[in-house]
N, C-alpha and C positions, 0 to 999 in steps of 0.2 A: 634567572628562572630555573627552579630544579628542572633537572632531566626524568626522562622517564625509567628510569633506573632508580633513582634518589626516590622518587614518587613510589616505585614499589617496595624499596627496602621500609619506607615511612608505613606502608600499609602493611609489610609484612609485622611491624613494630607495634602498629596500635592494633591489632588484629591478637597479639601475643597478649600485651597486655589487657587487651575484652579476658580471653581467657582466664587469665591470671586472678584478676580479680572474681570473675565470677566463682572459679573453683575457688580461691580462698571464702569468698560469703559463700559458698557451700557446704564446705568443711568446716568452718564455722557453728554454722547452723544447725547443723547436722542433716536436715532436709526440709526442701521450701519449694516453693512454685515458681515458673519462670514468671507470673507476674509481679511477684515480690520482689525476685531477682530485679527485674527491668524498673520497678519504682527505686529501689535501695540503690542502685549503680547508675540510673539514668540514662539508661540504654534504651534505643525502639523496640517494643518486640517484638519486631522481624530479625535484629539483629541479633539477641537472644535466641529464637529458636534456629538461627541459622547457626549459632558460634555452639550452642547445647545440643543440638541435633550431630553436629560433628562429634563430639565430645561422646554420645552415644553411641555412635556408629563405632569410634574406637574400644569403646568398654570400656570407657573411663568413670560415666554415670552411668546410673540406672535408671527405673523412675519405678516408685510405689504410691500407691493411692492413701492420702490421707484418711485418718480414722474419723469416721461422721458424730460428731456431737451429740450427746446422747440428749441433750436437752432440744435438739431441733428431731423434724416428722417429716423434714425436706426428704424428698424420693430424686431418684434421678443419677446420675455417674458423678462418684466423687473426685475431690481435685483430684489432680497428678503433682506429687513433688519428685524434683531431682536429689538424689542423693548420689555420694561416693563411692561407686561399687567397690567397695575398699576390698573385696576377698579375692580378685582379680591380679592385687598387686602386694606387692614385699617391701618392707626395708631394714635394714643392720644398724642394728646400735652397738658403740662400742665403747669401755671407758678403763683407759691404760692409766694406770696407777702404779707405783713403783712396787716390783715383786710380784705383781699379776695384772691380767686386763679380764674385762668378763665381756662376754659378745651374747646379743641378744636378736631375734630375727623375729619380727611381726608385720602380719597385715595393715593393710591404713584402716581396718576395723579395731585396729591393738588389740588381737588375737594374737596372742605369744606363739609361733611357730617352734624353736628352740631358744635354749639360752644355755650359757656353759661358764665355767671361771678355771682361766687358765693362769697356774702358774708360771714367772721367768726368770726364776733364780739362776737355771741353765745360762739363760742369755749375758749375762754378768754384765748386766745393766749397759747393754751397746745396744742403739737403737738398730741398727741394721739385723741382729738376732733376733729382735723382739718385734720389730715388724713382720719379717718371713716369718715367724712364728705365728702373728694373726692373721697373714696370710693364707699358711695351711690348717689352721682351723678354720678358718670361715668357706676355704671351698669344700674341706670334708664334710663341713656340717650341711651345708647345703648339697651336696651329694645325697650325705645320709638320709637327708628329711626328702629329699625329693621334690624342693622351693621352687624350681625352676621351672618345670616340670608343665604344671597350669598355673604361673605370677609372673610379673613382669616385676622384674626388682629395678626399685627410683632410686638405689643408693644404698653409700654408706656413712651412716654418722659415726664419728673418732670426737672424743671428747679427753683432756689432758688435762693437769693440771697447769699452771702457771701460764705464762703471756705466750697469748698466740694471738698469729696474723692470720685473722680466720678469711679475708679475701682474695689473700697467696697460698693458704693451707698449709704454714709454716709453724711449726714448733719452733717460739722466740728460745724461750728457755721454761725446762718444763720443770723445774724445782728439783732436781736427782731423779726423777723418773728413768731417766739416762742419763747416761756423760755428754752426749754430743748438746750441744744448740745449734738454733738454726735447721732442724732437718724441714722437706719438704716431704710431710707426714702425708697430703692430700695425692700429689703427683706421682708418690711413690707407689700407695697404694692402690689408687687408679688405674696406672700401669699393668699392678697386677694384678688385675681383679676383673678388670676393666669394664667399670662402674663409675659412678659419679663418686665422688667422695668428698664431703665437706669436714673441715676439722674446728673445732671451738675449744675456746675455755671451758673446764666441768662444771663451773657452776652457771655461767651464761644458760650451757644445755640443760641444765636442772630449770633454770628458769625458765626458761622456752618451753620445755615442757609443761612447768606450773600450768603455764598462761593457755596451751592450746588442748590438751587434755584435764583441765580440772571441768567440774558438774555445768559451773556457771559459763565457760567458753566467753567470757568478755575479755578484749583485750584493751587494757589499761595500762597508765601511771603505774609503775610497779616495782618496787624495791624487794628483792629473794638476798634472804641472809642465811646462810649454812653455817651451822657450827660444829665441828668436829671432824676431828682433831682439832683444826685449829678454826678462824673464823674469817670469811670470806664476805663478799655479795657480787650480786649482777642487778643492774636501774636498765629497765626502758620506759620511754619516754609515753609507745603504746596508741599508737595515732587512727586506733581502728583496726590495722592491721598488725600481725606479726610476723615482720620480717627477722630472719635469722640473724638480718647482721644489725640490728637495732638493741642489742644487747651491747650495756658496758662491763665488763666485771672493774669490780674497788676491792683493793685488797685493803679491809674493813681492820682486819687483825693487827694493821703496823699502826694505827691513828696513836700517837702517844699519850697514855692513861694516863701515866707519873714518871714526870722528868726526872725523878732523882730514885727511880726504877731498876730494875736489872736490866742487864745487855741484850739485845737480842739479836738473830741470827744476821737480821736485814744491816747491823749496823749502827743500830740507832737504839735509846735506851730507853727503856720502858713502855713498850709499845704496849698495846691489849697481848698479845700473846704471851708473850710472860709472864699474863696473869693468867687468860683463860685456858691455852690449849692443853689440851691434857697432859704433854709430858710435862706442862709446867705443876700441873695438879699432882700428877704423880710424884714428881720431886718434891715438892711443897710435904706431900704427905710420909711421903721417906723418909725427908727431915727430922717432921714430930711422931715418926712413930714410936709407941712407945706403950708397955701393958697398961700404966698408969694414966698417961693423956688418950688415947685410943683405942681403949681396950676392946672395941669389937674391930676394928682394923686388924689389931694384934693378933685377934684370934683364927678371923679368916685366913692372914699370911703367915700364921705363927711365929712371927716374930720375922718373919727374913725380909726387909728392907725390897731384895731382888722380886721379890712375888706382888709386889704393889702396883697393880694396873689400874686403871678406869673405870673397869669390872667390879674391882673389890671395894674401888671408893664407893662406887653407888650403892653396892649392897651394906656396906657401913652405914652412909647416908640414912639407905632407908631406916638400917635400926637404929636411928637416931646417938650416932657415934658421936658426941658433943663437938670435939675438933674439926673434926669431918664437916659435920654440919655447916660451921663457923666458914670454912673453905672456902666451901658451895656456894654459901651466901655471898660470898665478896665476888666469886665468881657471877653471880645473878645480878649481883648489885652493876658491875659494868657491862654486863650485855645488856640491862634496859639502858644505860646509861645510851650505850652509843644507838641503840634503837632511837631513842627519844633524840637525839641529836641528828642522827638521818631522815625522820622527820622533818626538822624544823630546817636542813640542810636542803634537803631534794622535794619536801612537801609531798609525795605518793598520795595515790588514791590509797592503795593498799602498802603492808608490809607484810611477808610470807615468810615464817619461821621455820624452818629443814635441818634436821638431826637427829641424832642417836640418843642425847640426852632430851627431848624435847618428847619419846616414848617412855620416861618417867615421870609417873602422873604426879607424883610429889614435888618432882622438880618442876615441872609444868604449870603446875597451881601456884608453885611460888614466883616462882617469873609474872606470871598473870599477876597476882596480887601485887607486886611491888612495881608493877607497869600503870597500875592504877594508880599510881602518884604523880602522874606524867599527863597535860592534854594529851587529846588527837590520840591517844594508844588504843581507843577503838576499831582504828584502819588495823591495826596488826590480827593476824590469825596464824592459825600452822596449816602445814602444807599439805593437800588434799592427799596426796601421792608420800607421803612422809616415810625415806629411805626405800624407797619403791623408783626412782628416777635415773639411777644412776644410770641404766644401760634403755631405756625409754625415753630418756630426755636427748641422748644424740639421736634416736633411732627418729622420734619427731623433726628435728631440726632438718632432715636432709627429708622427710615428707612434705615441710613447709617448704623448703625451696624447690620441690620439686613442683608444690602447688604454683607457687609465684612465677615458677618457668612455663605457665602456662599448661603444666602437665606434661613438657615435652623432653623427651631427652635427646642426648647429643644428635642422633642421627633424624630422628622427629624431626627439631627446628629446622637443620637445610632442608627439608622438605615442605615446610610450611607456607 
């Protein structure tokens, strides 16, 4: 028979998660009534206004009065929804990328507080420079802005590229972001911050943020595909809920397009990248540059092979640089390809398109068009937030855990 010890740790437990849940279908919602709440979770609503009246008393919710129907003459006191008194609280987005990281600091209303892009050339790619480094910007800047002041900050989201162990908050190996693997990105800067810090894959966080700030707020089946530089994704499964660590990233870019392909870096030959990423576009176009095959390529780089970027292809592209064009094409032709296969592979409600070229309305229109050759390419759309994520998407990810913790932070919980 539990003791009564075991009996209160259990209640202190489902007491966390009443919480939890409710603040995520609140946050969610944007704002709803505790009788909704108590239908949709299946709670008493005694237990409701006992677990939401707390919740209040911290300043965690609010409550505003729903707007009366204009097509109803009913007189009388309108409901009461709870909402997120989100301008009460703070959180940091962060997204370290090799040669810079940019940090971003907004309310749980995503009121952009500040935001900055700092370079680490200095740091000469050692994580230990490049950490202390967003270290003393993130407390100057919150000096400067004066965050602390009236917000209770839930965290820091750090978002990286390549394989992390987002429930150790270890950077596996971050692709040359730095020389080290293995660091412990989360505890480090925890320590000194002394904050919550969660760490993710960048595009899991790109995803995460799709799903919890786009219009529609449904969390689903969901496949987020990034492209560019090179080509990525993150699947969650989307059970209702959006939990942080319900994200998988697939590194989408190494599937083998053509075995008898060029090498690529991973080892293996003929992956998508060697055809898609830009520095393969770039080379490709180096190749044939030429006044004769490329003549408006030619003209923007004048001729110099070294000035051939991303940039100049697409404005080639747009004026219909014939070679150029042909590029583009092959490159479109396997990005529906593996679209259309991630489909029929993972079956999404949705798929979620994220990139730089994906703001070229002519490359856009041709993707679409040649996506129409494909069932099921109706679930696909582009992403509400399109290159708008990178430093919002960590900065969400540690406001949903903080939602799922109940609301609470470290010293919170021993008290609960």
């Amino acid at each position: 028979m539990p003791n009564v010890r075991e009996n209160g740790v259990n209640m202190l437990a489902v007491k966390k998660q009443n919480r939890s849940s409710i603040l995520q279908l609140i946050h969610l919602s944007g704002s709803i009534s505790r009788k909704e709440i108590a239908l949709r979770l299946g709670l008493t609503p005694a237990a409701i206004t006992m677990i939401t009246g707390e919740m209040l008393d911290e300043g965690l919710l609010c409550q505003v009065e729903a707007e009366r129907e204009k097509s109803t003459n009913r007189k009388g006191r309108r409901e009461v929804l709870l909402q997120i008194n989100g301008a009460h609280y703070a959180a940091l987005g962060v997204y370290i990328t090799r040669h810079k990281f940019r940090v971003l600091c907004t309310d749980l209303n995503n009121t952009i507080l500040f935001e900055d892009l700092i370079y680490t050339g200095d740091c000469r790619r050692k994580a230990p420079a490049i950490l202390e480094k967003l270290t003393h910007t993130i407390q100057a800047k919150l000096a400067e802005y004066n965050v602390l002041s009236s917000r209770t900050m839930v965290g820091l989201g750090v978002s990286i590229n390549g394989i992390v162990d987002s429930i150790n908050g270890i950077s596996v190996n971050p692709f040359q972001v730095w020389e080290e693997r293995n660091i412990p990105v989360a505890s480090i800067l925890s320590e000194k911050l002394r904050m919550p810090v969660l760490l993710t894959n960048n595009i899991c966080a790109l995803a995460h943020g799709e799903s919890v700030l786009s219009s529609h707020r449904q969390i689903h089946p969901m496949l987020f595909i990034k492209y560019g530089p090179g080509l990525g994704a993150a699947y969650t499964l989307g059970d209702g809920q959006s939990s942080v660590f319900n994200y998988r990233a697939i590194q989408l870019g190494h599937m083998i397009a053509d075995p008898n392909g060029a090498p690529c870096v991973c080892g293996n030959q003929g992956c998508l990248e060697t055809i898609i990423h830009y520095d393969s576009i770039e080379n490709t176009m180096k190749s044939m540059l030429s006044e004769q095959r490329t003549p408006v390529l030619w003209d923007l780089t004048g001729g110099d092979a070294s000035k051939v970027t991303i940039q100049e292809v697409i404005r080639a592209y747009n004026a219909e640089d014939h070679v150029v064009e042909q590029t583009l094409d092959r490159v479109i032709f396997y990005l529906c390809l593996v679209i259309k296969n991630m489909l029929t592979l993972f079956d999404p409600e949705s798929v979620v398109l994220y990139g730089e070229l994906f703001e070229n309305e002519r490359f856009r229109q041709s993707l679409q068009q040649q996506l129409t050759r494909y069932a099921n390419t109706e679930r696909v759309s582009f992403s509400h937030y399109n290159m708008g994520l990178e430093t919002l998407g960590p900065a969400a990810t540690v406001e949903s855990l903080f939602f799922e913790n109940g609301g609470l932070l470290n010293s919170e919980e021993k008290e609960l």
